[in-house]
PDB file of N, CA, C and O in Angstrom:
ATOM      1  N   UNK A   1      77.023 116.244  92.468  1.00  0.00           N
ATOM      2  CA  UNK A   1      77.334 115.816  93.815  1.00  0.00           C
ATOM      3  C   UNK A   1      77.661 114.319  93.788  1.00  0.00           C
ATOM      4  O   UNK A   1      76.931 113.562  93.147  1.00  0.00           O
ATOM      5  N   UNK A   2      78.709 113.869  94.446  1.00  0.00           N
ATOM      6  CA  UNK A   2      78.833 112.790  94.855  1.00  0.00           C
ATOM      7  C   UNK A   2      78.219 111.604  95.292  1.00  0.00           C
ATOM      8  O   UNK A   2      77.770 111.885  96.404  1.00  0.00           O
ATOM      9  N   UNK A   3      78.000 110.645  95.081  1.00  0.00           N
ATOM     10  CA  UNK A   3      77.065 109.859  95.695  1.00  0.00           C
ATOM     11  C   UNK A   3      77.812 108.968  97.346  1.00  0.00           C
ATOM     12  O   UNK A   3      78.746 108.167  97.304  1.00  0.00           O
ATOM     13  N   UNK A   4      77.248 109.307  98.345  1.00  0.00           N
ATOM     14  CA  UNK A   4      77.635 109.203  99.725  1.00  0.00           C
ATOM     15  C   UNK A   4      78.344 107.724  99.949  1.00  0.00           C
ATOM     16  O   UNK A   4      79.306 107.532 100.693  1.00  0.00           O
ATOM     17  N   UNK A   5      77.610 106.623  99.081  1.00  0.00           N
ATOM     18  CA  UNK A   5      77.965 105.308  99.274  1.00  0.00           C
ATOM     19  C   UNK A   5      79.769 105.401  99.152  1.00  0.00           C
ATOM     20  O   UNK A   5      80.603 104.998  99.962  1.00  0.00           O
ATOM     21  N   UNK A   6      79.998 106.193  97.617  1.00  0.00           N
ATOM     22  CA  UNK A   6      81.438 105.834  96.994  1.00  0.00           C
ATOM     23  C   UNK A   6      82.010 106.713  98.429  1.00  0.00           C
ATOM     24  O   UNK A   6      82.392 105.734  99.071  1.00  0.00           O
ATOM     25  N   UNK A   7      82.182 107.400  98.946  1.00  0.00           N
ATOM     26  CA  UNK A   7      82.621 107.988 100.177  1.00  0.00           C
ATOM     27  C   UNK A   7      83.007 107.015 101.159  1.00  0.00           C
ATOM     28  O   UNK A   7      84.136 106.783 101.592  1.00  0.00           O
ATOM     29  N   UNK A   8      81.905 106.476 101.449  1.00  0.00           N
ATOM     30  CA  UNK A   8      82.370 105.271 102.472  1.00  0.00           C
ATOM     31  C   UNK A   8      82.736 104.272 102.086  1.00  0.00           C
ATOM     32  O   UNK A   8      83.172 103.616 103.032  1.00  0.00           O
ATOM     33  N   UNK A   9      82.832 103.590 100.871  1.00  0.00           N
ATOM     34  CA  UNK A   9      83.641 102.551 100.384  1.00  0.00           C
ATOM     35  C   UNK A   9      85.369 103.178 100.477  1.00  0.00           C
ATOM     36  O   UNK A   9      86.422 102.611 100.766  1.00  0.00           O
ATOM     37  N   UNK A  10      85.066 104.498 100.110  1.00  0.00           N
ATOM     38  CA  UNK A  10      87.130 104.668  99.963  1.00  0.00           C
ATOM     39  C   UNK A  10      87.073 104.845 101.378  1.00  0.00           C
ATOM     40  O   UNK A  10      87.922 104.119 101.896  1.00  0.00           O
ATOM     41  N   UNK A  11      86.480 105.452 102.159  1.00  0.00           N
ATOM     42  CA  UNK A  11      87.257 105.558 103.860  1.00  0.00           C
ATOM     43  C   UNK A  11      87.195 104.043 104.720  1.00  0.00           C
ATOM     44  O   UNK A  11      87.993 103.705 105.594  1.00  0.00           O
ATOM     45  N   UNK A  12      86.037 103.250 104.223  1.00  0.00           N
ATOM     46  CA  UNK A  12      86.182 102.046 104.723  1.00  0.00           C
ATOM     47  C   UNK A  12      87.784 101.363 104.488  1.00  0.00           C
ATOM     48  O   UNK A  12      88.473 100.807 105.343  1.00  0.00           O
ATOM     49  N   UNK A  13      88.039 101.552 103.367  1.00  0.00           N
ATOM     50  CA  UNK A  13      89.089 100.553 102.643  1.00  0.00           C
ATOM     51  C   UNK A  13      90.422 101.065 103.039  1.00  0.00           C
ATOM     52  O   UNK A  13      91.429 100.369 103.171  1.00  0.00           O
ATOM     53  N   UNK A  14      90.304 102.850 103.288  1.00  0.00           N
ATOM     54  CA  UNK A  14      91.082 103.338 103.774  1.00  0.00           C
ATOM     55  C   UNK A  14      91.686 103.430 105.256  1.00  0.00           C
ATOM     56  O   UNK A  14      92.814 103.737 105.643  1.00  0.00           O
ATOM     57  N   UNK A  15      90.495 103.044 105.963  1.00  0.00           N
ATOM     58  CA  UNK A  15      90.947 102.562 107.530  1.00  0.00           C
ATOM     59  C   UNK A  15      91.548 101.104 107.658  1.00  0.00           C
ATOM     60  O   UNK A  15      92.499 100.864 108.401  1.00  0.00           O
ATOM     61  N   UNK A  16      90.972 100.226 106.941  1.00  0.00           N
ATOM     62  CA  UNK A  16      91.537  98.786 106.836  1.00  0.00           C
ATOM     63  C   UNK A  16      92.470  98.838 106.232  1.00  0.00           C
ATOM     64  O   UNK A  16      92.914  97.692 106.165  1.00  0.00           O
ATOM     65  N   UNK A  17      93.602 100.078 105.276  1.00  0.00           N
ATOM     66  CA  UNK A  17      94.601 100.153 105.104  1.00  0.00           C
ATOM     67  C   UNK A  17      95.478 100.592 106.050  1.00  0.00           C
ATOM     68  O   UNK A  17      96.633 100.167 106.059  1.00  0.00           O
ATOM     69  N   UNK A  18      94.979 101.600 107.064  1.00  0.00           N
ATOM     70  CA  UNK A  18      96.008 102.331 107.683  1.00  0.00           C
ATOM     71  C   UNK A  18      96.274 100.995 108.576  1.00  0.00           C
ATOM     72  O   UNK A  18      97.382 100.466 108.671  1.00  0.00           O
ATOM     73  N   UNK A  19      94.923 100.467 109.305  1.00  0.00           N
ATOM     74  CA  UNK A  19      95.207  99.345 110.455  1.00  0.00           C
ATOM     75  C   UNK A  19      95.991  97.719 110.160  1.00  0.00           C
ATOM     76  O   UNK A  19      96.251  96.742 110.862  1.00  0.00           O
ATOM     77  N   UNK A  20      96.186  98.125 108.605  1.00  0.00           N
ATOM     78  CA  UNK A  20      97.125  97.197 108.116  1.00  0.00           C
ATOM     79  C   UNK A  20      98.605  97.310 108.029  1.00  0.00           C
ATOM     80  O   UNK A  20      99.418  96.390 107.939  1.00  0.00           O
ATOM     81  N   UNK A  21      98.984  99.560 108.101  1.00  0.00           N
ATOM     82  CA  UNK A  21      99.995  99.707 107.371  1.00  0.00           C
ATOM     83  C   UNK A  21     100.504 100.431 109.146  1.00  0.00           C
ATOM     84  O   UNK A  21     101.192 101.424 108.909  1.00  0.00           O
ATOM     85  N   UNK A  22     100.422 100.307 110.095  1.00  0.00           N
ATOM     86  CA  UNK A  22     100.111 101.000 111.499  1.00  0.00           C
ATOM     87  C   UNK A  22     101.842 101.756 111.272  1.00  0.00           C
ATOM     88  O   UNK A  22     102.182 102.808 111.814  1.00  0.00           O
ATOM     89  N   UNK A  23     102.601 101.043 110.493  1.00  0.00           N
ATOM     90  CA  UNK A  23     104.492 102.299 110.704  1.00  0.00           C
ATOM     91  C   UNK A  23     104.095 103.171 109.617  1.00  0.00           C
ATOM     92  O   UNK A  23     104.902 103.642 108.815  1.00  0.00           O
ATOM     93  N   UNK A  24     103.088 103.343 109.600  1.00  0.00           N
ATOM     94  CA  UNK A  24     103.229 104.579 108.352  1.00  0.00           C
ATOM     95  C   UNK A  24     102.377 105.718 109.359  1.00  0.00           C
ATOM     96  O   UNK A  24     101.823 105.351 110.395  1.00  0.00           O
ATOM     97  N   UNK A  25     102.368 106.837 108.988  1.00  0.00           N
ATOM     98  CA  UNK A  25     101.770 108.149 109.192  1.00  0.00           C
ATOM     99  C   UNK A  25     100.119 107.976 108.552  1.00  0.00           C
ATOM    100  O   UNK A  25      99.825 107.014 107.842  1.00  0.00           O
ATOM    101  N   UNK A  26      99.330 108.828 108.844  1.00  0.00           N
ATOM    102  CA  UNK A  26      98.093 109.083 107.304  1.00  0.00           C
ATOM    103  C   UNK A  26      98.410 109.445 105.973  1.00  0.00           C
ATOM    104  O   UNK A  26      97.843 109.220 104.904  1.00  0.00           O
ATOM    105  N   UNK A  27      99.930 110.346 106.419  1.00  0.00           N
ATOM    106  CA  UNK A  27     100.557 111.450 104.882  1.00  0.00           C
ATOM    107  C   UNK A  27     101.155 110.476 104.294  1.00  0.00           C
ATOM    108  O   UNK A  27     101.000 110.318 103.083  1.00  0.00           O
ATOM    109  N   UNK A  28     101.927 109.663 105.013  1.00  0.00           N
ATOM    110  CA  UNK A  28     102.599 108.554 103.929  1.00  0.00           C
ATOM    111  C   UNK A  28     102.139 107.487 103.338  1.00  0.00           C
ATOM    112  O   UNK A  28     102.482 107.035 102.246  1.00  0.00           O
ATOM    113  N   UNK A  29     101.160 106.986 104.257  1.00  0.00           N
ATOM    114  CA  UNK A  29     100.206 105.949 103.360  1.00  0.00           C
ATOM    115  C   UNK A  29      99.151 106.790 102.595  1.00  0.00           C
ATOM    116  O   UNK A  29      98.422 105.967 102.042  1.00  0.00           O
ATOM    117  N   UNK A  30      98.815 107.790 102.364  1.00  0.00           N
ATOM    118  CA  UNK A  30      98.253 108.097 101.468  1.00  0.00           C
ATOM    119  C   UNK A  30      98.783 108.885  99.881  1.00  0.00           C
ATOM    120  O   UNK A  30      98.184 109.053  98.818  1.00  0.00           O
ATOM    121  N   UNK A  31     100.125 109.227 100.324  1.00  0.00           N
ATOM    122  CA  UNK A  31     101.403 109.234  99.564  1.00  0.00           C
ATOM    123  C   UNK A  31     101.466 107.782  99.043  1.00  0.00           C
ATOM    124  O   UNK A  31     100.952 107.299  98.035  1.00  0.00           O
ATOM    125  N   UNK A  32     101.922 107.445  99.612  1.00  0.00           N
ATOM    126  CA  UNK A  32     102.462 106.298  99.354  1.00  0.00           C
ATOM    127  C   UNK A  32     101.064 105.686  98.072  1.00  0.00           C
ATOM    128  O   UNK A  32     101.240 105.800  96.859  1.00  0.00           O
ATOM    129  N   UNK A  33      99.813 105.091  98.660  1.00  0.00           N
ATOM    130  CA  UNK A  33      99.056 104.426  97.996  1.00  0.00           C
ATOM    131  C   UNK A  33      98.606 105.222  95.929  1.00  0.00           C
ATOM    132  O   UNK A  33      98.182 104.690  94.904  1.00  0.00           O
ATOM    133  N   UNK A  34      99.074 106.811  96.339  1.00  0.00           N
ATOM    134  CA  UNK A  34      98.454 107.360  95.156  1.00  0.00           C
ATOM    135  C   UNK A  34      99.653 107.545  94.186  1.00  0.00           C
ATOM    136  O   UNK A  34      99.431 107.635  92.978  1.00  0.00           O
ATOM    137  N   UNK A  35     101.109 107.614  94.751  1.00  0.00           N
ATOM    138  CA  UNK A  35     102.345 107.597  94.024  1.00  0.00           C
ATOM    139  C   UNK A  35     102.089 106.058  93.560  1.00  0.00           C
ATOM    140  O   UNK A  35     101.679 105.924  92.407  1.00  0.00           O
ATOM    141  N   UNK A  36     102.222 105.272  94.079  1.00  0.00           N
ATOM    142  CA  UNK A  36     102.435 103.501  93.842  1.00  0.00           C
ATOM    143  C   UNK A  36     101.410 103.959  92.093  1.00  0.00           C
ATOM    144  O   UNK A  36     102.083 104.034  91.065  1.00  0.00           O
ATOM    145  N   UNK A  37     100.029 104.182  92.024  1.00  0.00           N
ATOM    146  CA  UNK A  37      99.189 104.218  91.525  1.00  0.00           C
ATOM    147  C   UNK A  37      99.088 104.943  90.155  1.00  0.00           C
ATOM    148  O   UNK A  37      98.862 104.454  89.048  1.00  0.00           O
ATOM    149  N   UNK A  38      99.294 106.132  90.482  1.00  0.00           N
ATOM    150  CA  UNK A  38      98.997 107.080  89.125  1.00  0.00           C
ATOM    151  C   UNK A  38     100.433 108.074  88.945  1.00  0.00           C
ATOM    152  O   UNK A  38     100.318 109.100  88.274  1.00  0.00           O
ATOM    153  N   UNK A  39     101.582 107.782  89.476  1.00  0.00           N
ATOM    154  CA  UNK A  39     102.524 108.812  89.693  1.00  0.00           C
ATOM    155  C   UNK A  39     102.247 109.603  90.528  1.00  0.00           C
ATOM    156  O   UNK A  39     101.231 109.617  91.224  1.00  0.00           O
ATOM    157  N   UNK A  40     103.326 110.496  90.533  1.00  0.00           N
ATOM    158  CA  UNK A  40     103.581 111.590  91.758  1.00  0.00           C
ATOM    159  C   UNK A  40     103.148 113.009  91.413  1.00  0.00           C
ATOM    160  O   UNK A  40     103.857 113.890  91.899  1.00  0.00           O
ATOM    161  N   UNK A  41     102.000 113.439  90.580  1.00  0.00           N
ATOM    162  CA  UNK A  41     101.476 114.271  90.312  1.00  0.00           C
ATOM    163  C   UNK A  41     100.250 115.037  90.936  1.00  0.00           C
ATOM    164  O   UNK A  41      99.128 114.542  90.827  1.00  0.00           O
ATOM    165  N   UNK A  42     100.435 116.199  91.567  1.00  0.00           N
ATOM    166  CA  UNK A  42      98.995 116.330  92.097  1.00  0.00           C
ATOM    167  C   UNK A  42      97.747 116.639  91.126  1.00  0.00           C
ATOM    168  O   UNK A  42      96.609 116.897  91.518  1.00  0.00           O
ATOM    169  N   UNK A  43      98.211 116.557  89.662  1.00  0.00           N
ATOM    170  CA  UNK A  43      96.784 116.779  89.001  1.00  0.00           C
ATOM    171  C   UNK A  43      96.721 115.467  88.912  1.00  0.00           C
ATOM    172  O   UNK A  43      95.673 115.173  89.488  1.00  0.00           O
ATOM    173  N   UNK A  44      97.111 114.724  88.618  1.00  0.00           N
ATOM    174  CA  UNK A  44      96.656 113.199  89.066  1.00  0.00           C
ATOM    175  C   UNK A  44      96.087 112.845  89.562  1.00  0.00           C
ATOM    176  O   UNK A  44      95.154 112.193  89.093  1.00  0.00           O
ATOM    177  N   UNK A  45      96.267 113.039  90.891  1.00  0.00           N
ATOM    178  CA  UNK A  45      95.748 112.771  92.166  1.00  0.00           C
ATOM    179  C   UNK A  45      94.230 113.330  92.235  1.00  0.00           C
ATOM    180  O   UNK A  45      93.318 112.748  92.823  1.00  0.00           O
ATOM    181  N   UNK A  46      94.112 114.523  91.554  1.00  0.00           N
ATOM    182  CA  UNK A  46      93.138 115.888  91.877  1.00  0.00           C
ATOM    183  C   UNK A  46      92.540 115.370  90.822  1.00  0.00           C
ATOM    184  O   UNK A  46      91.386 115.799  90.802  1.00  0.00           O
ATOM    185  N   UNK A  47      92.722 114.739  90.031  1.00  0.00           N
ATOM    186  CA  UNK A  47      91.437 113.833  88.986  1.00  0.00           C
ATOM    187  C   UNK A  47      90.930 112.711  88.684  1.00  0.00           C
ATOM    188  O   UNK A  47      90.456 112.384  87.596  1.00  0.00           O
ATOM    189  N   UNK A  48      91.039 111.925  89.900  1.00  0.00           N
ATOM    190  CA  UNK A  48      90.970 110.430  89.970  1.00  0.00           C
ATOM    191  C   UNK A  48      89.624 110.536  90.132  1.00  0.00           C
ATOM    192  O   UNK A  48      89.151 111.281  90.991  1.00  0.00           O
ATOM    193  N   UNK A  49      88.912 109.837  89.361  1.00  0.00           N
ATOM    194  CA  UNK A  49      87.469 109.304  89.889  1.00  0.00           C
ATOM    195  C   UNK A  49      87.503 108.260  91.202  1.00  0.00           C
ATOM    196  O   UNK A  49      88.616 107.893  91.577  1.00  0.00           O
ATOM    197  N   UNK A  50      86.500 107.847  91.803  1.00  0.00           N
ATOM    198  CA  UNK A  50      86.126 106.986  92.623  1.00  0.00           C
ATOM    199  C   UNK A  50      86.582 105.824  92.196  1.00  0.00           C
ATOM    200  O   UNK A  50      87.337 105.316  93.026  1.00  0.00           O
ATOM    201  N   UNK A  51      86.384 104.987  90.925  1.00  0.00           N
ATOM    202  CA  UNK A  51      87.005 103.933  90.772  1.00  0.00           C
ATOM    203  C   UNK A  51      88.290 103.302  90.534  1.00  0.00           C
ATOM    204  O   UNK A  51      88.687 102.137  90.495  1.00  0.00           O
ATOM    205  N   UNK A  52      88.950 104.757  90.349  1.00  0.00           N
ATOM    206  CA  UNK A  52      90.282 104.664  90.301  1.00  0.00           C
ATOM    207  C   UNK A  52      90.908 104.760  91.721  1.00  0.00           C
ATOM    208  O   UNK A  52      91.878 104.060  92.011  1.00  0.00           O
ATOM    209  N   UNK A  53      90.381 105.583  92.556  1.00  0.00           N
ATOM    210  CA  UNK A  53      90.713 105.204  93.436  1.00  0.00           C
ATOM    211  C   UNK A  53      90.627 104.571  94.666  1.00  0.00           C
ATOM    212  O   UNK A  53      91.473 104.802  95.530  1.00  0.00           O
ATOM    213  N   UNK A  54      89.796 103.873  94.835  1.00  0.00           N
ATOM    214  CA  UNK A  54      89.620 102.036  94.888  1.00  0.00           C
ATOM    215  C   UNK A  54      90.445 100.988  94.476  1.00  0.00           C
ATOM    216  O   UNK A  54      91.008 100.143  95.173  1.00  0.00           O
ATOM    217  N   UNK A  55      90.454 101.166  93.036  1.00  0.00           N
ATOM    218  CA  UNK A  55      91.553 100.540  92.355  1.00  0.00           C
ATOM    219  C   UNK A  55      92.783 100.470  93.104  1.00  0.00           C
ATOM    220  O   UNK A  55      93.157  99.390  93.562  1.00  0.00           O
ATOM    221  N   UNK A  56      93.741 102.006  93.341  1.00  0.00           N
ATOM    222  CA  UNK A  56      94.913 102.408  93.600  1.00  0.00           C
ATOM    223  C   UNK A  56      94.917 101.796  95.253  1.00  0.00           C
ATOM    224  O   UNK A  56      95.991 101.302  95.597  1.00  0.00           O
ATOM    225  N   UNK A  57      93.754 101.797  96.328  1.00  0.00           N
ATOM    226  CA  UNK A  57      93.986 101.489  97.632  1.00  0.00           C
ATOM    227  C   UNK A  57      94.297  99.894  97.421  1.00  0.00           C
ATOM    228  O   UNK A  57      95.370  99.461  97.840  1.00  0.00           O
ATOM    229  N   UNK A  58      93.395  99.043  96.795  1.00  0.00           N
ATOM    230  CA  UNK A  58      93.475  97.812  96.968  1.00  0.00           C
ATOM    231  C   UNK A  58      94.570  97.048  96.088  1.00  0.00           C
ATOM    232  O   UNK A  58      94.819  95.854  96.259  1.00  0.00           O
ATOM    233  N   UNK A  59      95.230  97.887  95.085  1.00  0.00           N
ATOM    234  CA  UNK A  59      96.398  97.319  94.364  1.00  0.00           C
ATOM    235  C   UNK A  59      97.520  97.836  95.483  1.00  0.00           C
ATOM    236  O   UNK A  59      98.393  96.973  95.575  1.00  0.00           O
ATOM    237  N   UNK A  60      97.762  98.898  96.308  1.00  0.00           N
ATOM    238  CA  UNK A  60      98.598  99.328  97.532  1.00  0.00           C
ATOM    239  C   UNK A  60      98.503  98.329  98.720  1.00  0.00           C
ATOM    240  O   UNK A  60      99.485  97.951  99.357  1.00  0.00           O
ATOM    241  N   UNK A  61      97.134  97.913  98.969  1.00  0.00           N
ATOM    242  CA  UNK A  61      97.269  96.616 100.183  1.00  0.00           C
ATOM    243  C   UNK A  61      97.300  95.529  99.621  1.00  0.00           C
ATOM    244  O   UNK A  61      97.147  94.531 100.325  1.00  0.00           O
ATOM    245  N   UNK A  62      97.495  95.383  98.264  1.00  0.00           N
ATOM    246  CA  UNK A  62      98.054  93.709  97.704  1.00  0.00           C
ATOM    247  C   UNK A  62      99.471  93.493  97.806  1.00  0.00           C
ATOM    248  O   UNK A  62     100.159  92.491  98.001  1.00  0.00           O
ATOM    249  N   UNK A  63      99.797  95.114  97.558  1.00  0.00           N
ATOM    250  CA  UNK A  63     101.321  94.940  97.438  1.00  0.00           C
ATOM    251  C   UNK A  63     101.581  95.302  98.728  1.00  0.00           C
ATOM    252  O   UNK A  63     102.809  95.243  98.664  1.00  0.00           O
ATOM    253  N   UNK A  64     101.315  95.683 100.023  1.00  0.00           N
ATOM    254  CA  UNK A  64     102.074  95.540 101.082  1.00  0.00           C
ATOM    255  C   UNK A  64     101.572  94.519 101.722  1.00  0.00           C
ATOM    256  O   UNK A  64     101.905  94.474 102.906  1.00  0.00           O
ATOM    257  N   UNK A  65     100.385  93.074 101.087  1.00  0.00           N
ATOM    258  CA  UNK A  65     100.825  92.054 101.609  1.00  0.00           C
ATOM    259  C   UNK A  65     101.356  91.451 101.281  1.00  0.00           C
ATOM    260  O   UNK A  65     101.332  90.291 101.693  1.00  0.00           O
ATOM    261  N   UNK A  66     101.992  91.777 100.540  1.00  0.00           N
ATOM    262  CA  UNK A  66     102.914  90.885  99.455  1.00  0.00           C
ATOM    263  C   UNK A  66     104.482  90.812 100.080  1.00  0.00           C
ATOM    264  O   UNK A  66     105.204  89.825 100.221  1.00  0.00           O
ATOM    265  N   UNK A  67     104.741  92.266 100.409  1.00  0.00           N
ATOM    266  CA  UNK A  67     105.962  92.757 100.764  1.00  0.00           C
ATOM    267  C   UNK A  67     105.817  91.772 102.675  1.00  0.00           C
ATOM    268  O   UNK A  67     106.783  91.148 103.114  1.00  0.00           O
ATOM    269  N   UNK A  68     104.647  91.866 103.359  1.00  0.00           N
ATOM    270  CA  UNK A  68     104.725  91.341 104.442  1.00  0.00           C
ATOM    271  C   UNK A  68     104.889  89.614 104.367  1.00  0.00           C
ATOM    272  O   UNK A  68     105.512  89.066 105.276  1.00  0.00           O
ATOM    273  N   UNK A  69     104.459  89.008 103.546  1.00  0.00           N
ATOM    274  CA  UNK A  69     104.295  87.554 102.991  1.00  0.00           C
ATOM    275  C   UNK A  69     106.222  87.245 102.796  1.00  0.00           C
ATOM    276  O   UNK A  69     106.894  86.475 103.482  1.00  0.00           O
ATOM    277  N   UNK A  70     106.567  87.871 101.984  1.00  0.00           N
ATOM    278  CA  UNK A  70     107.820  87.602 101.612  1.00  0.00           C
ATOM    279  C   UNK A  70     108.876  87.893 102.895  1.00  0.00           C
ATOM    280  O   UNK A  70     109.887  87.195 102.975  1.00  0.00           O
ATOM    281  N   UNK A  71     108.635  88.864 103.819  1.00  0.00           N
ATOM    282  CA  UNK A  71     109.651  89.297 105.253  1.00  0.00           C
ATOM    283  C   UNK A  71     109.409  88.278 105.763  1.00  0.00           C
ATOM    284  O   UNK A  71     110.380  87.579 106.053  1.00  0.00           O
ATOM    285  N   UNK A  72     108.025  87.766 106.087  1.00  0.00           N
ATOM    286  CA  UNK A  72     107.575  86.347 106.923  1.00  0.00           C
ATOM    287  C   UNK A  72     108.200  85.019 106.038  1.00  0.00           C
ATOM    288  O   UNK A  72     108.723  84.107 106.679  1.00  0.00           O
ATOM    289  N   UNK A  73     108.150  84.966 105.011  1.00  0.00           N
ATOM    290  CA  UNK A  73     108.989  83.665 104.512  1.00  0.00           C
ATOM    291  C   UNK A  73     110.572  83.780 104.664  1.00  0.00           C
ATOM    292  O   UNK A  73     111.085  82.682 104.882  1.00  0.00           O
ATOM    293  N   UNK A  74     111.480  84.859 104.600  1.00  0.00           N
ATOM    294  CA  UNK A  74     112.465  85.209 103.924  1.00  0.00           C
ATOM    295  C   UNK A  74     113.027  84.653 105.777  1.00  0.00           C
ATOM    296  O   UNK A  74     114.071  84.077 106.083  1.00  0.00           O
ATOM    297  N   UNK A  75     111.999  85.055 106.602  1.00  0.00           N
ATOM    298  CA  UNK A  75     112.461  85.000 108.358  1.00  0.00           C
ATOM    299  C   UNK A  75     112.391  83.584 108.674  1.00  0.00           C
ATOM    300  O   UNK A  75     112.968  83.228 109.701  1.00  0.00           O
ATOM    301  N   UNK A  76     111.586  82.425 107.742  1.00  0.00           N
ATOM    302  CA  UNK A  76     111.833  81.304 108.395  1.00  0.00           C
ATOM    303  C   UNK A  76     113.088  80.645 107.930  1.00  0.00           C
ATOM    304  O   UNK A  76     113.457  79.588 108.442  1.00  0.00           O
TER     305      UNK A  76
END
């Protein structure tokens, strides 16, 4: 069994993604964050431990602040 903590660390990180990523859907930012990550495979996906995917959310909101950093410079 799972331990409850790692649960709420990925949905924590995962709401502070969506309320970061608000033009996306749930399906596409969560598309989106696990393609960016491990490829487009669902056994991939279907075998990620907890720390990997942690890993994959917070390397996905580096890079869409990255992508927001650069629209905001590129606009002044």
């Amino acid at each position: 069994m799972r331990d409850s903590k790692q649960i709420h660390e990925i949905t924590k990180l995962l709401a502070l993604c969506w309320d970061e990523n608000r033009e996306l859907s749930f399906g596409e930012m969560i598309d989106n964050i696990f393609s960016f990550s491990k490829g487009h495979t669902q056994n991939e996906f279907w075998n990620m431990e907890t720390k990997q995917c942690l890993i994959a959310i917070g390397d996905f909101r580096e890079k869409k602040r990255l992508e927001r950093e650069k629209y905001i410079n590129d606009a002044d």
